[in-house]
C-alpha angles and dihedrals in degrees: 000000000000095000095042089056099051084046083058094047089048092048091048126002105204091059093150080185097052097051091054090051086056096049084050091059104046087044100045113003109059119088108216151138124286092245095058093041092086081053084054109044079043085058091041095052084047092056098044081046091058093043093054095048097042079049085048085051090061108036110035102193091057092091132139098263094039102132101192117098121255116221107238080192089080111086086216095065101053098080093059087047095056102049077049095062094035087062098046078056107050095045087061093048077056096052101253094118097157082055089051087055096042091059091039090055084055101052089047095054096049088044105023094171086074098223083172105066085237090146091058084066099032091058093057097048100042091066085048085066096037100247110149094158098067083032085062095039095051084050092054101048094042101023129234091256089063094105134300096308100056098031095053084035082059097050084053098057101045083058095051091051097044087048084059089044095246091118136034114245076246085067086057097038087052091048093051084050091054086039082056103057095044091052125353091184101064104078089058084058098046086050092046087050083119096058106045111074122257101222100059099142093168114138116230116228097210141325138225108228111243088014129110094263094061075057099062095035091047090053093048086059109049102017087125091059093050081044087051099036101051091139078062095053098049081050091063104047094055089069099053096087134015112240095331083308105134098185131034124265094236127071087204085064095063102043084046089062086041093064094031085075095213117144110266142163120224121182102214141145095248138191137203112244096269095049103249138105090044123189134159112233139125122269145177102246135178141151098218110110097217094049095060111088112249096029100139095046107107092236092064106118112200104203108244082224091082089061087072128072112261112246112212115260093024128109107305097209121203145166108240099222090195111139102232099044114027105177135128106265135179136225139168119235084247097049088057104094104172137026108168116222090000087153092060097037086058101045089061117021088089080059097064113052122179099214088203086055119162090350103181124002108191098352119101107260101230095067088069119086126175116221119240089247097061093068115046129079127258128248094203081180103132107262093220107045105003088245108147098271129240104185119051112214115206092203129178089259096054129281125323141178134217133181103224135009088254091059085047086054097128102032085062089052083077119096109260087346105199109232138150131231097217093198085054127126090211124055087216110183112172116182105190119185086235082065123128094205113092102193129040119207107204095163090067095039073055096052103047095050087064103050109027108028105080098174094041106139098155148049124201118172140153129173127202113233096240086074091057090036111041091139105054126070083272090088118068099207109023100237112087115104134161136227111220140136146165106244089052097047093036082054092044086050102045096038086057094037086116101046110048126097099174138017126184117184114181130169138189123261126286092013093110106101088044081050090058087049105054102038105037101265081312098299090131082073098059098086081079096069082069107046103117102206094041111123098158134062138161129165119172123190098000119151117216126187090227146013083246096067086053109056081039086080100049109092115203095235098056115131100194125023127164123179122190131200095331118191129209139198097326090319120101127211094238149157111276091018137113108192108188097227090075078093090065096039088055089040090059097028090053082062094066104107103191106040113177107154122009124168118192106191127186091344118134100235112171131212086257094055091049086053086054095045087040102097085048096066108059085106101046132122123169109037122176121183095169116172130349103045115150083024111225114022088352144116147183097277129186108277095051087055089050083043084056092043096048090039098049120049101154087054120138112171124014118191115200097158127140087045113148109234 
């Protein structure tokens, strides 16, 4: 390379490129001693000296003071840009650090876009001089989450501020959670600072964002700041654990990281699914399909074990995102033996909500689109008069808000117009099929329920068939449609797992297997097997891909369930039919333990399931098991009558209709 470079520069003396390449070499590629590195730095900054002014000899308006932008994006610039950089670098390798930043801020300002990487290095040495204030700025304008400089500068400068009381330790703790998920390798660097050599002078081809090798370069590249900043490193090891403690107390709190799908490391003894091949190491583990590497390749295979709800104590199931060995694996709670900063990982993870959590979980991706609704924000602004809105209108012509039902006037002159009271205690949708709204935009009913209806406890919705089948002989005129999707009602779900008290879905006949469609076989529902104040649940005429999925959504402290003619995989729960998965249903339903209300329609329960369920129902009042008992050639006889009378003896209404004779 050397020689090549002095052949250019005799060929042609104003090689801007070949200078550069020299000032590479004397700054990187010579392998000396420490007391002739400065020589050599002093010979590097001579060479990218000679390259800008030979670039400054060709092209005159390219001066120091020049104030108009230069395009990076032409190949003929980049040269010039480079001998710029090389010396930034090299005066801070001298020393002259304010002089490194006074050339950066140049660059930047003739390439603000950075394509560089320039703000990874002034960041760093920003908080070397102290000062916070461009430091701040630099964060503003790129963001702390942009990669491991900015996010652990970040971290340093939060604790700087806090030590002279102009942030909260929260602040910090908030920034080493941010620092975390952009890198989790980095803090065993900074501790091990002792033990790597300080003259590592190697160059890095190349790096993987949030990988191991982000760690090391980062580490080359700001080793003096962690030197200089050691009150910030005991800081930080004193969150790493709570009290000694390495993992959390809680099993729920695991699984909870894992689904989160931030970046985190676990120390475990680990399996492979099938519970061999078995190793202790640390990996990098999560539940969230987006978050495994691979996902979208059509050989990725998502365990149907993660469709149902995790039971403490089980088999606690994750993709190991290390980068060498990417695989499903399977632990136990006790078998887990270190999650570093799991205290800090908890106290902020719920803050942080991805709003597009766990997509798809088997389905191919790209049959999943996301409508142009679901992702912009909202103006809840009245449309009338600009007053902050208290009814939100989903109009034919997209959603609206209004402030009063004076100022909806003419939205309400619609027939069945579809609106929400935001101060309302029930999210209430009612798609009738005398509805002028043609299309119905559940995603942003969705959406608004989650962010701007406070009281909300409980969910009541149907929706007529000709909304989920606009294009069969079941419309009438061909131009209904509906807005709905997974990731929209799975985050409404989970976002109000805490509030609700009661949820009835019902749909129209004959919109299961659209249903399935548009919500992942249903998946998006089984938050509400885990909403811990819900008493009350009905769903009619859901599909589900599996019978999984289904009991998913029964919670064991519901006081009143009905489901109605429930369908599953490509099987219905009809009249005339035994489909073999009514074991599972009694199994989860038996472990109810306050039973008011339940309604079984169409649901081929057989004498020996009522036997089962039996036990379940000494507090129930109202029982319906309309259609379908006995399943194929069966019927409600005698002595399952006598089973109900001796079971139930708070019972106040009973409904065997539809029963063949």
């Amino acid at each position: 390379k050397l020689l090549r470079s002095l052949e250019a520069l005799r060929v042609f003396a104003l090689s801007t490129e070949a200078w550069g390449m020299l000032g590479h070499y004397f700054e990187f590629e010579l392998n000396i001693d420490d007391d002739l590195q400065v020589h050599m730095y002093s010979k590097a900054l001579k060479m990218y000296d000679n390259g800008i002014k030979c670039a400054r000899m060709l092209n005159p308006s390219w001066t120091a003071d020049r104030d108009a932008e230069l395009s990076y994006g032409v190949i003929e610039h980049r040269p010039y840009y480079r001998n710029l950089a090389g010396r930034a670098r090299v005066l801070h390798h001298l020393g002259r650090t304010q002089e490194a930043i006074a050339q950066s801020k140049k660059i930047m300002k003739w390439n603000p876009s950075d394509n560089q990487g320039l703000r990874l290095s002034m960041i760093n040495w920003f908080l070397e001089v102290g000062d916070t204030e461009s430091c701040t700025n630099l964060l503003r304008k790129y963001g702390a989450s942009d990669g491991a400089h900015l996010a652990y500068a970040d971290l340093v400068l939060q604790f700087l501020r806090w030590k002279k009381d102009d942030a909260s330790e929260k602040d910090v703790k908030r920034a080493l959670y941010i620092a975390i998920k952009a890198n989790p390798y980095v803090p065993e660097l900074i501790f091990s600072l002792d033990d790597r050599p300080s003259d590592d002078d190697s160059v890095m081809s190349g790096y993987s964002p949030g990988e191991e090798s982000e760690a090391e370069y980062y580490m080359k590249d700001s080793r003096s700041l962690w030197e200089n900043n050691q009150d910030v490193v005991e800081w930080i090891k004193s969150k790493n654990t709570l009290g000694g403690q390495q993992v959390p107390s809680h099993e729920s709190d695991v699984i909870e990281l894992l689904k989160s799908g931030h970046k985190f490391q676990m120390t475990c003894a680990h399996t492979n699914l099938d519970g061999d091949s078995i190793e202790t190491s640390d990996v990098i583990g999560t539940q969230r399909r987006d978050k495994c590497r691979g996902c979208a390749l059509m050989s990725f295979k998502y365990p149907r074990q993660l469709s149902r709800a995790h039971v403490d104590g089980g088999d606690i199931i994750f993709f190991n995102n290390d980068h060498d060995v990417c695989d499903w694996r399977k632990t136990r709670f006790n078998d887990i033996h270190r999650i570093p900063f799991w205290p800090i990982l908890l106290q902020f993870y719920d803050e942080d909500i991805d709003p597009v959590r766990e997509i798809d979980q088997e389905r191919p991706r790209t049959a999943r689109t996301r409508t142009q609704g679901s992702q912009r924000p909202f103006n809840l602004d009245c449309k009338e008069c600009g007053k902050p809105g208290r009814f939100c209108a989903l109009d034919r012509d997209g959603t609206a808000f209004y402030c009063s039902k004076e100022c909806m006037s003419d939205f309400l002159e619609e027939v069945e117009p579809h609106y929400i009271d935001m101060q309302s205690e029930v999210l209430k949708v009612q798609a009738w099929g005398e509805s002028s709204i043609k299309t119905l935009n559940l995603d942003d009913a969705f959406r608004v329920a989650t962010e701007h209806m406070p009281n909300l406890k409980g969910v009541y919705i149907y929706i007529n068939q000709q909304y989920f089948l606009s294009d069969s002989m079941y419309c009438d005129d061909g131009e209904r449609k509906i807005i709905l999707s997974a990731p929209i009602l799975k985050n409404f779900l989970e976002r109000k797992k805490h509030e609700l008290v009661g949820i009835s879905f019902c749909l129209d006949q004959c919109c299961e297997e659209q249903f399935k469609k548009r919500t992942d076989g249903a998946r998006a529902l089984v938050a509400i097997g885990s909403m811990p104040n819900l008493k009350k649940l009905e769903l009619s005429n859901i599909g589900f891909d599996d019978v999984d999925n289904l009991t998913g959504c029964i919670g064991t402290d519901l006081e009143s369930l009905r489901l109605a003619h429930i369908s599953v995989g490509s099987d219905r729960y009809c009249h005339g039919c035994q489909p073999p998965d009514v074991d599972e249903i009694v199994r989860k339903l038996s472990q109810i333990r306050n039973l008011r209300t339940l309604a079984l329609e169409d649901i081929a329960l057989s004498p020996l399931n009522l036997r089962t369920l039996a036990p379940r129902l000494a507090r129930v009042r109202d029982l319906s098991l309309e259609g379908a008992f006995g399943g194929q050639g069966g019927s409600i006889n005698d002595a399952s009558l006598a089973l109900i009378a001796d079971s139930c003896p708070n019972l106040l209404s009973l409904n065997v209709s539809y029963q063949r004779e």
